[in-house]
Structures are given as C-alpha cells and as structure tokens.
C-alpha positions in Angstrom: 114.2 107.8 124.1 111.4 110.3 123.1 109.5 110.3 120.8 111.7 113.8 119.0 114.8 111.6 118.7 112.9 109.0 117.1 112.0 111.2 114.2 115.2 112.9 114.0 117.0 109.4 113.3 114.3 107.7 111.3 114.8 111.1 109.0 118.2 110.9 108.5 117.7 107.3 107.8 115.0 107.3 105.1 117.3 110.8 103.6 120.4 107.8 103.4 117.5 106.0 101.4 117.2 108.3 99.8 120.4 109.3 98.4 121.0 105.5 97.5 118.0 105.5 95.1 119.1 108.6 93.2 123.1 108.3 93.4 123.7 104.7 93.0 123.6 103.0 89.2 121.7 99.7 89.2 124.1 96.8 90.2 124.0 93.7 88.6 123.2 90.8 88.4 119.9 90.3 90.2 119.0 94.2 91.0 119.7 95.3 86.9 117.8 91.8 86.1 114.9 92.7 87.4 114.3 96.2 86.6 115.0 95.1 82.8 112.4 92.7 83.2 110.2 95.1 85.0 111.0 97.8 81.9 110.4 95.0 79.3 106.7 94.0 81.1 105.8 97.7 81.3 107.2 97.9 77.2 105.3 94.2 76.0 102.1 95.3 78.1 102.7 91.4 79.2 101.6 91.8 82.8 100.7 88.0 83.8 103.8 86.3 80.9 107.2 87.2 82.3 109.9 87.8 79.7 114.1 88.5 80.7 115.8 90.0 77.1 112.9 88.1 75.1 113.1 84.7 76.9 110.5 83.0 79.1 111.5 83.8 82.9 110.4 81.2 85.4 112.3 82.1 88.9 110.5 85.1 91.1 106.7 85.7 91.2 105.5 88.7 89.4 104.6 91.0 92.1 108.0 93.1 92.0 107.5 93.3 88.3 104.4 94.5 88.6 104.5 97.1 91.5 108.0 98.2 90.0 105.8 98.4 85.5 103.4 100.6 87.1 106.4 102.9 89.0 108.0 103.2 85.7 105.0 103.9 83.8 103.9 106.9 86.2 107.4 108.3 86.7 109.2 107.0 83.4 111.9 104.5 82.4 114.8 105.3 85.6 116.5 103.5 88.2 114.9 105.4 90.8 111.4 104.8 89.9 112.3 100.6 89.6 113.3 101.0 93.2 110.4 103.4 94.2 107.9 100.8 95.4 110.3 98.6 97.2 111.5 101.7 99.3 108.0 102.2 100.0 107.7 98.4 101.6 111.0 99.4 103.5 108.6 101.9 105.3 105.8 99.6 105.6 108.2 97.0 107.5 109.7 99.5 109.9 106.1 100.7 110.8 104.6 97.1 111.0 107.3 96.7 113.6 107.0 99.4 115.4 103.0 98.0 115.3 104.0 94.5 116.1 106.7 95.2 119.3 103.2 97.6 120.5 100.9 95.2 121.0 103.4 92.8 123.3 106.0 95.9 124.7 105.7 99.3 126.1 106.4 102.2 123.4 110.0 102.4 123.9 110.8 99.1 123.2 108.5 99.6 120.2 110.2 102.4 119.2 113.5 100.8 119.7 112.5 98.2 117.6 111.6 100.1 114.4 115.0 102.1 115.1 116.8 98.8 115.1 115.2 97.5 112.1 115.7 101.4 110.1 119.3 101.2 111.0 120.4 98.3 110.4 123.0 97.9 107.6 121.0 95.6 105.3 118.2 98.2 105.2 120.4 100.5 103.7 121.7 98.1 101.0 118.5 96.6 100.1 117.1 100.2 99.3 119.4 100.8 96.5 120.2 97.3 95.7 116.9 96.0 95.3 115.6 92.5 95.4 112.8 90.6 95.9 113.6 90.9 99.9 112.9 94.6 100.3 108.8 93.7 99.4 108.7 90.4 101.1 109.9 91.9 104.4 107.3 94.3 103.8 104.6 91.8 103.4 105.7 89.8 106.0 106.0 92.2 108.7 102.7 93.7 107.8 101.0 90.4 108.0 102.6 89.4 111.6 101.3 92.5 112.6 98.2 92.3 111.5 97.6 88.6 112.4 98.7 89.3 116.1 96.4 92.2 115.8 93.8 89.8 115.1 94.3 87.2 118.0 94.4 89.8 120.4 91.0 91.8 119.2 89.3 89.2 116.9 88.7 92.3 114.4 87.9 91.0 111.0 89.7 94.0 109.2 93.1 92.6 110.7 92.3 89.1 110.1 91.9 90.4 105.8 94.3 92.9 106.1 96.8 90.1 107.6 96.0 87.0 104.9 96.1 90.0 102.1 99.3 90.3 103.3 100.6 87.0 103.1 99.0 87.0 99.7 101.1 89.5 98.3 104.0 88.1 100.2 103.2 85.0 98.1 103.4 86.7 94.7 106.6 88.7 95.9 108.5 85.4 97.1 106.1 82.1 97.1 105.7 79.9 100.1 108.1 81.7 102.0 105.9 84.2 102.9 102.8 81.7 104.6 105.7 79.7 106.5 107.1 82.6 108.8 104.2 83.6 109.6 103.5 79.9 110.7 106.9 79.6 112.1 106.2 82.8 114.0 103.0 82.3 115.4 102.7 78.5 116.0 105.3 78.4 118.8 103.8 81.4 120.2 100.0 79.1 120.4 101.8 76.2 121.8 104.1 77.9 124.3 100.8 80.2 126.0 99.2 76.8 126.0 96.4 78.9 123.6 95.2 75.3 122.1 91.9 77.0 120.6 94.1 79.4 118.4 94.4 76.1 116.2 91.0 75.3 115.4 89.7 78.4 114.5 87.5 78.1 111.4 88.4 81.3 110.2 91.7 79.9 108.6 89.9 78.3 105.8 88.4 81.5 104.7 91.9 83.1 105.0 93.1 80.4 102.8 90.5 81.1 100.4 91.3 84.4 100.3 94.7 83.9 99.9 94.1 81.6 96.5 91.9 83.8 95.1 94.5 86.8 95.2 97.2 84.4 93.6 94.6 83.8 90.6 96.1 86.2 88.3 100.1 84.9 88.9 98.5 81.0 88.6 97.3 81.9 85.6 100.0 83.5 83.9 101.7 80.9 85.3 99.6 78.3 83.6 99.5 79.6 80.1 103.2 80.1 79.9 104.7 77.1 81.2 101.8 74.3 81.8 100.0 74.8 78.0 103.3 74.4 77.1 105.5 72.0 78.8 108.8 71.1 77.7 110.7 74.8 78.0 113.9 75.0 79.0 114.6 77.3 81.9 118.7 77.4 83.0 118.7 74.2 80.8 116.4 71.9 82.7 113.0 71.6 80.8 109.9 72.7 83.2 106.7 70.8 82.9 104.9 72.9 85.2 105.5 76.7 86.3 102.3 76.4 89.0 104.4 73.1 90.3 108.1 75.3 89.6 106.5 78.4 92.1 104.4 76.6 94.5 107.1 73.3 95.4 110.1 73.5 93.5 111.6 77.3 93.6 111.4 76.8 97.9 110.4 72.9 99.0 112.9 71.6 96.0 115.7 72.9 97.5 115.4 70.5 100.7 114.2 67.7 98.0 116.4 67.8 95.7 114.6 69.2 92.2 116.0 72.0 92.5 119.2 72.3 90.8 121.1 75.3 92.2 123.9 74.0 95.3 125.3 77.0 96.8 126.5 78.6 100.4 124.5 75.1 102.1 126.4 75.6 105.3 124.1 76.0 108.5 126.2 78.8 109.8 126.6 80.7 106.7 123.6 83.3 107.4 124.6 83.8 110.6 128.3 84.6 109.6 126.9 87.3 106.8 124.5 88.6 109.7 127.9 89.9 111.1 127.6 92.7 108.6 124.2 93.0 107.5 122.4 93.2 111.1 125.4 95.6 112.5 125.7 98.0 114.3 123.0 95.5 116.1 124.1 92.1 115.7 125.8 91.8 119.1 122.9 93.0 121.1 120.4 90.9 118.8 122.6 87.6 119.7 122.7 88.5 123.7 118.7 88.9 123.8 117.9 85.9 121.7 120.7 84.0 124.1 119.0 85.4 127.1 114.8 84.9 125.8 116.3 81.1 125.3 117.2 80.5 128.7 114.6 82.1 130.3 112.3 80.1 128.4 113.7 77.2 129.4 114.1 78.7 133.4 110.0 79.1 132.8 110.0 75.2 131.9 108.5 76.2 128.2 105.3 78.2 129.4 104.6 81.6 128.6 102.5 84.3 130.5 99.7 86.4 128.5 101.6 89.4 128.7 104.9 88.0 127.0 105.5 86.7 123.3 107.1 84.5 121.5 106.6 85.3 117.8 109.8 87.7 117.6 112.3 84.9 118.9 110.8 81.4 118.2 110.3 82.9 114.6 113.3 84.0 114.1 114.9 80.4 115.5 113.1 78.6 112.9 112.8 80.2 110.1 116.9 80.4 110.6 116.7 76.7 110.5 114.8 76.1 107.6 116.5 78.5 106.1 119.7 77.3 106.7 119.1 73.7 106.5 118.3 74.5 102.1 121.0 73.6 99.9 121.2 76.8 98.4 121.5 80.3 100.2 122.8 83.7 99.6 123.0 85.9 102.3 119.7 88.4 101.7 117.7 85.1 102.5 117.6 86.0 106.0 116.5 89.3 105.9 113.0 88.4 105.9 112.7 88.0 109.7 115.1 90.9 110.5 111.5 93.0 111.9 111.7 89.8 114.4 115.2 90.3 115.1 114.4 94.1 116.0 112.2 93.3 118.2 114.6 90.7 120.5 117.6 93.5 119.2 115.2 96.1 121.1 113.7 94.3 124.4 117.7 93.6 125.3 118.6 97.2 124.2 116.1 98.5 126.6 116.9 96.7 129.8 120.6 97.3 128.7 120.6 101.1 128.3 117.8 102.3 130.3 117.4 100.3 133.2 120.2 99.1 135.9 120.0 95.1 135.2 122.8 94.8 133.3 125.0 97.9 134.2 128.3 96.3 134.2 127.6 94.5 130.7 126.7 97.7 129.3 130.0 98.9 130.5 131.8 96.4 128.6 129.6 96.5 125.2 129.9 100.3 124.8 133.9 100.0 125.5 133.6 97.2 122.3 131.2 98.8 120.1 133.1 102.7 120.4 136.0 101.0 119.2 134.6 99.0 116.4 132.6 102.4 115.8 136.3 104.3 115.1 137.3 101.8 113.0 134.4 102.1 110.4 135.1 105.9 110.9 138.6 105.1 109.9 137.5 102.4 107.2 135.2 105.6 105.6 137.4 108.3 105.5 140.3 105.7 104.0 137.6 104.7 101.4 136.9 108.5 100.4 140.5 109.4 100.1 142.4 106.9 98.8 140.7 104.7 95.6 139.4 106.6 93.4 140.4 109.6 92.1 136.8 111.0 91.0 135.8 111.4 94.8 136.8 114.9 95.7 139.5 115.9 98.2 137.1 117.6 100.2 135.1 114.2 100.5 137.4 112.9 103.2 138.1 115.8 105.0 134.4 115.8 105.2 134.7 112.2 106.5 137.2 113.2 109.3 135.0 115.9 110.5 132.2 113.7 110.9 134.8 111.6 112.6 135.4 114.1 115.1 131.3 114.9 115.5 131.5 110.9 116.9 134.0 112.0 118.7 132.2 114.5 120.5 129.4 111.8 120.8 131.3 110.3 123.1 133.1 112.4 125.3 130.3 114.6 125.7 128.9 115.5 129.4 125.3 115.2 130.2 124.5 113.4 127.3 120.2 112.6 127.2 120.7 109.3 126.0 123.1 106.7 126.5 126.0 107.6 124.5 126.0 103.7 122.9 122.9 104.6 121.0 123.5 108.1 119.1 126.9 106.7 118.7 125.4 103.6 116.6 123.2 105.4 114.9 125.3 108.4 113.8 127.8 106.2 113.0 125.9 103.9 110.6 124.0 106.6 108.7 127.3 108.5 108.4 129.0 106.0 106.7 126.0 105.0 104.5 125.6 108.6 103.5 129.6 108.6 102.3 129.1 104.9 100.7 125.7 106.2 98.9 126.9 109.5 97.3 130.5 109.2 96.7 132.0 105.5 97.1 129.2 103.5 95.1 128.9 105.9 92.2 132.5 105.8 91.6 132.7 101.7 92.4 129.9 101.7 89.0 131.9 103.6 86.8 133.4 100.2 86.1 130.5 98.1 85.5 130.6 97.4 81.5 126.7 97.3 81.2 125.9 100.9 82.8 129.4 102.5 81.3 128.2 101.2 77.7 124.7 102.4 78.3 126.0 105.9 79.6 128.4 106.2 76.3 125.9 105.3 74.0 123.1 107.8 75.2 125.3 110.4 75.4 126.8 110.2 71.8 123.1 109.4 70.2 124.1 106.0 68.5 122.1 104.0 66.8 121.4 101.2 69.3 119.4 99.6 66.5 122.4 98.8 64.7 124.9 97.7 67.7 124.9 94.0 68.8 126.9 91.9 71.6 129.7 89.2 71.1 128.6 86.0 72.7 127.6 87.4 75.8 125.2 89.6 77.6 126.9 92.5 79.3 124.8 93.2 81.8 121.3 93.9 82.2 121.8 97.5 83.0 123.1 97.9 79.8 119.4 96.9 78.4 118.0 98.7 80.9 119.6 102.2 80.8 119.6 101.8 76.9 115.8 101.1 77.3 116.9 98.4 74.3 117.4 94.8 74.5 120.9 93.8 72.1 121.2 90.9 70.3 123.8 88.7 71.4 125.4 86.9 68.2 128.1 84.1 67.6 131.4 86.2 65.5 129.9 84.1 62.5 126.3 86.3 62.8 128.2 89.6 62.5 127.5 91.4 59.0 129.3 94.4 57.8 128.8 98.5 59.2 127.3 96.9 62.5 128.8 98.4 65.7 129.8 95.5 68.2 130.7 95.2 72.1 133.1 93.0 72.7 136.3 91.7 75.0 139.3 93.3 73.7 140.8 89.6 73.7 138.1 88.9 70.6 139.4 91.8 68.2 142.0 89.0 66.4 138.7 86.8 65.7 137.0 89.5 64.6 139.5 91.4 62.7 139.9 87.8 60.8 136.9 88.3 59.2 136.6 91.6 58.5 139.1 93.6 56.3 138.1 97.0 58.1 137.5 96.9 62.5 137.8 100.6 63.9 137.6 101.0 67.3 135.0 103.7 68.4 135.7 103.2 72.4 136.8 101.1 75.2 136.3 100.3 78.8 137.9 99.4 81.4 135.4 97.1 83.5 135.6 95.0 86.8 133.0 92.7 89.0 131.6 95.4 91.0 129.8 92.8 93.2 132.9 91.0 93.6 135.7 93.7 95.5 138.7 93.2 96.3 141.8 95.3 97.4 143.9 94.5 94.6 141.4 96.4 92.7 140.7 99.0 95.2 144.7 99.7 95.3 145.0 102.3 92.2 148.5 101.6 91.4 147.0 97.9 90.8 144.1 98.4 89.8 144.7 97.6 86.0 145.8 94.3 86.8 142.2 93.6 87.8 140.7 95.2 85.0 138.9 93.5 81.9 138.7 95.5 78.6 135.5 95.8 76.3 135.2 97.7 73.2 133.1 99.0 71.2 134.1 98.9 67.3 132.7 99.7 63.6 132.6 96.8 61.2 
C-alpha cells in the first residue's frame, strides 16, 4: 500500500468525522450529559468543582470538561465545538499508532495499523457520540508510544512526553490510564527477558510527575467532596471524592464499593467487538490466535526485533476488563490502537505476501459477502423508515452499491481487492448513517425536539419548568438553560410545563385552564428497535410529551 492510498482513505475517513460532528444532534444519555456539564463549567467559571443541572457530580475526572469549556468558549455554545477536542485525540491515537507499529514493524504494517484503527467502526461512533473514550484512547496511545520511544532511545523528551501522557490519561479516565500502559509494557520486559527495564530509577520521577499534574483535579476534588463529607451521589453518601476517583470509580468494581452491576459477563466485550472493531474483527482475532501460539512454539521468549505490547496488552487489559462487575461496551475501546496493530501485522502477511494464500481466498469470499449485506442493510435504511430522508438518498445508496461492485470485479486491481473493499464499504455506510439516518433517528429524542421548538418560537425558557423528570440533557444543553424539575404540587399559574401526555388529567385537576401549546412524539433513540423503525408501527412505540400553558 503506498503511501497515496493511505491519504486518500484516512481523508475520506476524518471527512465521515466530520460530517458526524456537524450533522448528528447530541445523543443522550452520557454524550448530552457531558457537554451540559461542560456548558454549565464554561457558564459557572467552576473549573476544578464539577456541577450536572446544579448538583455536585462525582463520576468522570474533569479533563473532558475542561478541554471541551475552553472549545466552547473559543467557538461558542454548539455540539460541534463540545466534540471538537475529542475529535482532535481521535487524530492523536491514529498517529501514535502509526508511531507505535514504527518503531517494532516496517512502514506498511504501520501504515496498516493506523488504517485499521481510522476505520474501524467504533472510531466513527465515538466521534459524534462522544465519551470519555475518544480522549483516553488518545492519551493512551500517545503515551505507549512515547514510552516505547523511550526504552528504545533513552531520550528524556519521550520519557516526559510519555508520563504527561498517562497524566492526562488519568484526569480523562483515572487509573485506567497508568494500568494499560503497565499491562502493555510489563509482559513485553518479562518476555525479552529485559530484567533491568524494572529497576530503572527514572520511574519515581515519572511518578512524581504524574502527581503533580493531577494537583489541580485532587484539589477540586478535595474541596468538593472531602471538606464536606456526607453528600449523596446516585444515593450513596461519599466521604471522599480523592478515595471515589483514585480506588472506588475503577478498583471498587472488582471490590465491591462500587454500586453499579451491569453486562459482568467475561465475554460480553468481545461479543460487542463484533460490531465495533468491524470490518476488522475477523482479521484482529486470527493474528492475536496466531501471535499466541507462536509465543508459545518460541517457549515464551521473545527476540529484540519482535514485541509484545500490542498483543499481551490487549489480553490483559481484556481480562481486567472483563473480569469488573460492571461493563458497557465502549470500555474496550481503549486498547483498540493495540488491536490495530495485531489487526495490521496479520493483514500484511495475509494480503501482501504468499503465507497464507489459500486463507485469504476464503476470508475475502466471507468478508465480500458480509460487505453486500451492509450495502443492502444501507440502502434499506435510506429508503424505507423515515420519510424525511429524500428519495434520491437511496438511489444514491445503490449507486455506491454498485461502485463496490466494481471494487470487486475489477481487473488489475493495485491492491488486494479485500482492502479498498473494507474500506469503501465502511466509510460509505458511515457517510449515509452520519448525514441522513442519525439526524432523522434524533428527530425523536424529546430533549433536542423541545430545545429545537423552543429556540425557534423565542419562549421564555425562564418561565417553562419540567414535570418530575429531566428530559434529557440535550434539552439543557441546546436551550443553554438548566429547567427546574418540580413535583405537580410546585406548579403555579401562567408557567409553561413539559410533561408526558399521560400527566394532563393530574394536571388539568388542579388547574381550571391547561392549553396545550405543542406535542411530541418521542422514542429511546439509544434503544432501536424494528417495531419502531417499521413506520406503519412506529406509533405504537412512541411516548407523547407536551408542552402546555397553565
């Protein structure tokens, strides 16, 4: 693969990104969560206290908050600019892969690897859909890379550069981002029998430069929580928020303190892998497979010239991961840059030498046909839910369906057909997702429709409250307001409420006079499913707010 085609597809890539960022409506929960807290930081000018619709937050270190203030207050209050900074650390962790696979692999399997990582579905989602993950992977991959930089040159500005970045990895995630490297590198020492790599005194100024970078978060930390113990955070009381980020948030969930319980099966990453690491995940379970068993062929020893960072890290960081007692299916994305790299050392010797020439046979074969059926998947999803993505849409879709076509029937091809085939295919279908399925999906999420109706006919936001529940944080965040939320008892007279359509008896009892000024139709965006995506019944599915005049 040169170095032309590289470009080419890492364009198109970051231009999907792209479109995700502009076209796509915050989804919530977590994304909308945290750009309202970001908005609310950058509006308080609270920079080390962390507050969600007024409340203390205790649950993800500031550093998204922070990166994500100083966006907003550059570019102003939108969604885009929330997601600006963690598209930026998307970059960074292609580019420290690329860096990483260089120092162990020739250029092509570097190149591959950053490919890999670029295309790989989660990438896509996690640029629109941000989380914490899209800036830990960042940090992460940065500070593998600049760490093995380190061990192989002994420069001192890779050794700062590298515990910088497990620093800010730290205050994007907590501990999370110290262990992988550890889990990365350690194996790597042990298995090159490179004992001194352990007793290097430079690891004790690395740690102090690692706590005096979390000094500002500790303190916030402090004079929030530990000056005033007792608060109650998702009803448990928290005695210590330096305790809460630095043991409970990541060791308590092997322990015990803490209290969520969800998705604890071991294979429950690996079974969401099957859609987050495609088009790639096949190729990525072959080479870790295959780096196994030649490790144990070379009775557990390594040569200088090979690495184990990429695999072992991978292994166990899946381990611990999976091993917690609660997970959701973006946990593993931190080591993806790791999985690139196996994805790419297999994908080489599969495409572009002879050694496994029949296996490649049999993978493309697979793959093209799993290819046509996301084709088909795309172009169904453009023509047939929703009416508000334009006719043309799909027939756009079905030419695109035919340019795979010619992807793979075409004579001569430069490269092996497999890899233009994966990678058209999964930008395609991101592009249509991005710019015409997504934004039609959030027409029915109740916090953004609110938001969107309320802007546009200039009420008085001031005087509108919520029924019992929050709606959303989009709504907060694209009304640049935070609602109260009141009991039916609370509501006084001329106030415009948002309610369920189910509550209008309740209120109507109280009031002699209940016009209603709109409603909307809303469903679980995050939560699809084909009874709503059938339009003939869809409105089964559907929950009704409204928006009335007391």
């Amino acid at each position: 693969m040169n170095k032309n085609t590289f470009n080419i597809i890492i364009a198109a890539t970051v231009l999907t990104y792209l479109l995700g960022m502009f076209c796509i409506p915050l989804m919530d929960i977590d994304a909308a969560q945290y750009a309202s807290i970001s908005r609310e930081m950058l509006e308080r000018k609270s920079y080390l206290q962390l507050y969600d619709l007024g409340k203390d937050y205790l649950d993800k270190p500031p550093m998204l908050f922070w990166l994500s203030a100083v966006s907003m207050k550059i570019f102003g209050v939108y969604d885009w600019a929330y997601r600006l900074p963690s598209f930026l650390f998307s970059l960074i962790a292609i580019y420290s892969t690329y860096r990483l696979a260089y120092i162990f692999y020739k250029k092509e399997i570097a190149l591959l690897s950053a490919l890999v990582l670029a295309t790989s579905q989660a990438m896509f989602l996690i640029n629109h859909d941000v989380r914490t993950d899209t800036m830990l992977m960042g940090w992460v991959a940065f500070s593998l890379w600049q760490l093995a930089a380190w061990f192989a040159t002994n420069k001192w500005k890779n050794f700062l550069l590298g515990f910088i970045g497990i620093a800010g990895g730290m205050m994007t995630k907590g501990p999370i981002a110290l262990m992988v490297p550890a889990f990365a590198l350690v194996p790597h020492f042990i298995l090159r029998r490179e004992w001194k790599q352990f007793f290097r005194w430079e690891y004790l100024l690395g740690i102090i430069i690692i706590a005096i970078a979390l000094i500002p978060m500790s303190i916030g930390l402090y004079e929030q929580f530990d000056k005033h113990p007792g608060k109650i955070i998702n009803h448990v009381p928290i005695q210590s928020g330096l305790r809460f980020y630095y043991w409970t948030q990541s060791f308590g969930r092997y322990t015990g303190e803490n209290s969520f319980k969800e998705m604890n099966e071991f294979t429950f990453l690996l079974q969401n892998m099957l859609w987050s690491f495609l088009p790639w995940i096949i190729f990525f379970l072959i080479g870790l497979i295959m780096n196994a068993g030649r490790l144990i062929q070379d009775k557990f020893k390594l040569t200088q010239k090979e690495e184990w960072i990429s695999t072992g890290g991978f292994i166990i960081t899946y381990c611990i991961l999976a091993r917690s007692q609660a997970q959701l299916p973006h946990y593993i994305f931190v080591v993806f840059p790791l999985a690139a790299i196996v994805t790419a050392n297999f994908l080489y010797k599969l495409l572009f030498t002879e050694e496994f020439k029949k296996l490649r046979n049999v993978l493309s074969v697979f793959h093209f046909f799993i290819f046509s059926l996301l084709w088909m998947a795309v172009i169904l999803l453009m023509y047939w839910p929703f009416n508000t993505i334009p006719k043309y849409v799909s027939i756009v879709a079905l030419v695109c369906f035919a340019g795979y076509l010619f992807i793979l029937f075409r004579k001569n091809s430069k490269l092996p057909k497999l890899l233009p085939a994966a990678c058209f295919t999964v930008i395609g279908v991101n592009i249509f997702l991005n710019t015409a399925f997504y934004p039609s999906l959030l027409k029915y999420q109740k916090g953004s429709a609110f938001a969107t109706y309320i802007e546009k006919n200039q009420l008085d936001k001031n005087n509108i409250v919520l029924l019992d529940e929050n709606i959303g944080h989009s709504f907060h965040f694209y009304s640049k307001h935070i609602y109260p939320i009141v009991s039916v008892n609370q509501l006084q007279k001329n106030e415009m409420v948002i309610a369920k359509k189910s509550s209008l008896p309740v209120i109507q009892g109280r009031f002699s006079t209940v016009s209603i000024i709109t409603e909307i139709k809303t469903y679980g965006v995050t939560q699809l499913s084909l009874p709503f995506l059938n339009p003939q019944g869809r409105d089964k599915e559907l929950d009704t707010y409204v928006l009335v005049k007391l």
